[in-house]
C-alpha positions as CSV (number, residue, x, y, z in Angstrom):
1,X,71.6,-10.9,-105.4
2,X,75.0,-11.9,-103.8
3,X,78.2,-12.5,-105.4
4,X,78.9,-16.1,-104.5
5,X,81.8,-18.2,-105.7
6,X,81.0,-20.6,-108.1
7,X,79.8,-24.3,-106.8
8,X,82.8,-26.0,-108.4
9,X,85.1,-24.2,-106.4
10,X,87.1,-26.5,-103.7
11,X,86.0,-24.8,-100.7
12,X,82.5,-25.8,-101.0
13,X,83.2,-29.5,-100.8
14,X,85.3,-28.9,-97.8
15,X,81.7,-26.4,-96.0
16,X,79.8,-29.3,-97.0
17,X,81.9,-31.5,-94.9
18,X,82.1,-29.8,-92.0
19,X,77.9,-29.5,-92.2
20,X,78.1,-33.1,-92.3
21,X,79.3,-33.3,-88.8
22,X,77.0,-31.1,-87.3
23,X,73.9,-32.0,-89.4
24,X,72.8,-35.1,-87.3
25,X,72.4,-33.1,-84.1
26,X,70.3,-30.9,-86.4
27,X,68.4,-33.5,-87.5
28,X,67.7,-35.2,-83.9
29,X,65.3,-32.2,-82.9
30,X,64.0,-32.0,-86.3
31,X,65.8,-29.2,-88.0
32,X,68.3,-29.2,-90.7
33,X,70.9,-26.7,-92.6
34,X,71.5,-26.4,-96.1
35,X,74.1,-24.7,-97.8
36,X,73.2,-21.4,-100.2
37,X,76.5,-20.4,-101.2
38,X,79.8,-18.6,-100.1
39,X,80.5,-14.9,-101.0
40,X,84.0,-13.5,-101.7
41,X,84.3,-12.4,-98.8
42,X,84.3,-16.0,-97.3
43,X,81.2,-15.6,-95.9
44,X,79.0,-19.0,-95.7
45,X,75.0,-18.0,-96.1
46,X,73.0,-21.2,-94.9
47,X,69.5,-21.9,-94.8
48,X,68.1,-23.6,-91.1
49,X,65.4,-25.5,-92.2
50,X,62.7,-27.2,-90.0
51,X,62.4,-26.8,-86.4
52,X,65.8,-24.9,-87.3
53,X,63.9,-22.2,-89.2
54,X,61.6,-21.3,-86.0
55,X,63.4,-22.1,-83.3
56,X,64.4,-19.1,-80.4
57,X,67.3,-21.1,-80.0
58,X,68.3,-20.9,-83.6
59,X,71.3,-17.9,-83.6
60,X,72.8,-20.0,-80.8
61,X,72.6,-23.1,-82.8
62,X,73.8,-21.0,-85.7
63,X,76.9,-19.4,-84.3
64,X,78.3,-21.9,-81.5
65,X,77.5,-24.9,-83.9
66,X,77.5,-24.8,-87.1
67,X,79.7,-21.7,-87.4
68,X,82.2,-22.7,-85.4
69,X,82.2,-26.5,-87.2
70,X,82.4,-24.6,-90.6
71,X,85.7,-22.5,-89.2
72,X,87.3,-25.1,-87.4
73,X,87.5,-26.6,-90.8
74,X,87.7,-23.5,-93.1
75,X,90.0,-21.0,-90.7
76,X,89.7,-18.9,-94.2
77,X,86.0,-18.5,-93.4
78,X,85.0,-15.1,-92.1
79,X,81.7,-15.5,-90.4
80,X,78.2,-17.9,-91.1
81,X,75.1,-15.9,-91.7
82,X,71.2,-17.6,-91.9
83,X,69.3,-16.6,-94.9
């Protein structure tokens, strides 16, 4: 079991924000992300879920989208991982 911070903690508000802007083109080709939790270490663990969840394309998707949305609003963040 990870060691994630707890879910009152600021920065999850401000992940879930930057999800927000990526989550519609997600959702146009029928996949989704949903947010598991954030380790010490700054690192964001999200879950792709649809057509996300399946898709060859999906470590692209993860890294040059919704990574980079979630650092470009979090510099503090150290890397996304899929769970």
């Amino acid at each position: 079991m990870k060691d994630y911070l707890p879910n009152s903690d600021p920065l999850y508000d401000k992940v879930i924000s930057a999800l927000e802007t990526v989550r519609p083109y997600l959702q146009v080709d029928g996949g989704d992300c949903q947010l598991v939790g954030i380790t010490k270490d700054m690192v964001v663990d999200v879950k792709l879920l649809g057509a996300c969840g399946s898709c060859p394309m999906s470590t692209l998707t993860l890294r040059a989208g919704v990574e980079q949305a979630i650092k470009k609003a979090n510099p503090e963040i150290a890397r996304v991982e899929s769970v």
